[in-house]
N, C-alpha and C positions, 0 to 999 in steps of 0.2 A: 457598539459594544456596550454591554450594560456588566457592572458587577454589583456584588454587597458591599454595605459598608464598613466591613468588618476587615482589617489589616489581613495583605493577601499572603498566603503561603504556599498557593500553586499556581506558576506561570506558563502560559503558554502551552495550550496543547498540542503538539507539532501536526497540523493537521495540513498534509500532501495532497496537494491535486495530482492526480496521477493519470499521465497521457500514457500512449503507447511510443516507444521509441523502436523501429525496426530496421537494420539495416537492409532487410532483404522486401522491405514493405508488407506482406503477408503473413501482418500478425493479428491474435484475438484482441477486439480494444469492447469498453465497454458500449451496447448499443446505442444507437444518434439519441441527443437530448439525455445522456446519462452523463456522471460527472464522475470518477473515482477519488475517494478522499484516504490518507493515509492520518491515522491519531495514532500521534507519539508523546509521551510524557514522562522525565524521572520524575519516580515518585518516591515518599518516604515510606520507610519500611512499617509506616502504621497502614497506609494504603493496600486497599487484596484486590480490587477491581472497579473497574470506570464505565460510566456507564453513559451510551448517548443517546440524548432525543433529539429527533429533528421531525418538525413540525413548519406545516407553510399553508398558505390560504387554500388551496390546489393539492395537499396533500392527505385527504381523509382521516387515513387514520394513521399515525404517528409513527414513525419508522424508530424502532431500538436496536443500538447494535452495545454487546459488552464486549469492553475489551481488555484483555486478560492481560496480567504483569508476571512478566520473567527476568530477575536475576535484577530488578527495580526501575525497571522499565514497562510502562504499559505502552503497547504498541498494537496498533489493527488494522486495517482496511475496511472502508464503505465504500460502497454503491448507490449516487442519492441520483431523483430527477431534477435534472438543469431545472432552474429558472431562477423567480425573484423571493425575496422576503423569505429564504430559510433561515428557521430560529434552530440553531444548536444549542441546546440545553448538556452540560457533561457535570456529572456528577463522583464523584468519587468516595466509596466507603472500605470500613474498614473492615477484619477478620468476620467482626459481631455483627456485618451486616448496617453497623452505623454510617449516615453520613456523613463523612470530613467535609469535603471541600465539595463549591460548586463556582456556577457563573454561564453565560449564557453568551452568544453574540449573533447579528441577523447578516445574512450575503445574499448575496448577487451570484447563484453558482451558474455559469455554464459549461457546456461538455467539453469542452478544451482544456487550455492550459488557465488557472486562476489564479491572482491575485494573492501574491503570500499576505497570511494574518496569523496576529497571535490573539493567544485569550489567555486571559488569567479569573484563573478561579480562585475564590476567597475562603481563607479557614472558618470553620465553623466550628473546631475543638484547636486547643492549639497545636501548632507546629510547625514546623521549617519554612522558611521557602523552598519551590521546587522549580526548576527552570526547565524549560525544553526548546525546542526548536522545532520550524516549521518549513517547506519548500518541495518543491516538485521533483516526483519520485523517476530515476530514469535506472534501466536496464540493460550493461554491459555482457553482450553474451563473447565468448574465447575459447578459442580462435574461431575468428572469422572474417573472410571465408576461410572452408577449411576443406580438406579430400580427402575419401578412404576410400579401401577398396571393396570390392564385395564380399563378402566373408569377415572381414576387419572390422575393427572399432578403432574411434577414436571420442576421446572425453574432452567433452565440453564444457565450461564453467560460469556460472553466472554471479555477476558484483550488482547489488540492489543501492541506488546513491540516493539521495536528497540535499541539495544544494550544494555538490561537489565532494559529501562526507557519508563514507559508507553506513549503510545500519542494518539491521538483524534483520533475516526473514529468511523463506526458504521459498523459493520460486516451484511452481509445475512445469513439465518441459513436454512437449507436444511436434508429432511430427506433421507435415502437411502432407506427406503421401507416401506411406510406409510400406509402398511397391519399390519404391528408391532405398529410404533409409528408417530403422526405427531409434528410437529413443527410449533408454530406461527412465526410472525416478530419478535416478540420479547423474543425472546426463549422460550416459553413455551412449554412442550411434554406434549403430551397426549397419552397415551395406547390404543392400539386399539387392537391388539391379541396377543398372548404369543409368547415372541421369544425372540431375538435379533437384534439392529440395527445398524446405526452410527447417530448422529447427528451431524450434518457439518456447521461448523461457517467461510465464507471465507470473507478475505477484499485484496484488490489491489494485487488478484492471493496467497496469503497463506490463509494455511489452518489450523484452528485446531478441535476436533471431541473429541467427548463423547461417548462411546458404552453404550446404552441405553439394560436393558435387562426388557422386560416386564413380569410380572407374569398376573395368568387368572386362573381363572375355569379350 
């Protein structure tokens, strides 16, 4: 982990490795040799957006992702390729487009579950310190299992955790064979013919599912 030597005023960017979690097994996870990262940070209300590089010997040309702050929290999901020596470069500026804070740190990523780290980036104007947190993101989807009938709905819900404490996001919900049963945006199933299915609730590459079983005539 490398910073500036400038007294730091932003800690830890909460950055989530993000597995799939499914209780019904048949869920989207991100392709073999992928890795999902989750960057979370409070940040001070001079902060408007964060911004990441990752760079590695193997990766041509520079992967940027921004990630946007609501309500003083900047929070995102990536999708980087597994391997060694990625450099996370995160930057942080203000309204004007200025940079506040930075700082950098190099991992070992693979496509599983990884290793919690923190970084701390260093002020470059003054200001607070900002603390965050970091840990691997899981997906409780409810009720499950669960039954309905054909014709019928019944609403599903999803809680998005990292290290046991919930945090902001909103999942897509996905059916696996919408001859059984369908799925609105907003979790809602509907029965559509007798069987069994999954429903799949994913955010920033994890996953978690519901096996829906329909009844029918």
């Amino acid at each position: 982990m490398r910073f500036n030597d400038r007294g730091i005023a932003l800690v830890a960017c909460g950055l989530w490795l993000a597995t799939a979690a499914c209780a019904a097994g048949d869920v989207s996870q991100p392709p073999p040799g992928q890795a999902s990262l989750m960057l979370s940070a409070n940040v001070s209300s001079a902060v408007a957006l964060v911004v990441v590089e990752v760079t590695a010997p193997d990766i041509t040309t520079p992967l940027v992702f921004n990630i946007p702050i609501s309500n003083g929290v900047a929070s995102g999901a990536m999708t980087l390729p597994a391997g060694s020596n990625r450099t996370l470069t995160i930057r942080a500026f203000d309204a004007n487009h200025v940079e506040t804070h930075n700082g950098s740190v190099t991992l070992n990523i693979v496509g599983g579950t990884n290793p919690t780290i923190s970084l701390v980036l260093t002020p470059l104007t003054g200001d607070a310190p900002i603390t965050a947190t970091l840990g691997t993101i899981t997906i409780a989807v409810t009720p499950a299992p669960t039954t309905v009938a054909v014709g019928f709905t019944v609403t599903l819900s999803a809680t998005i955790s990292a290290n046991g404490s919930v945090i902001p996001g909103t999942v897509t919900w996905a059916t696996k064979n919408p001859g059984i049963a369908t799925v609105s945006a907003s979790g809602v199933v509907t029965g559509v013919g007798a069987g069994q299915t999954s429903i799949v609730a994913t955010f920033g590459g994890a996953a978690g599912a519901s096996l829906v079983t329909v009844t029918g005539p």
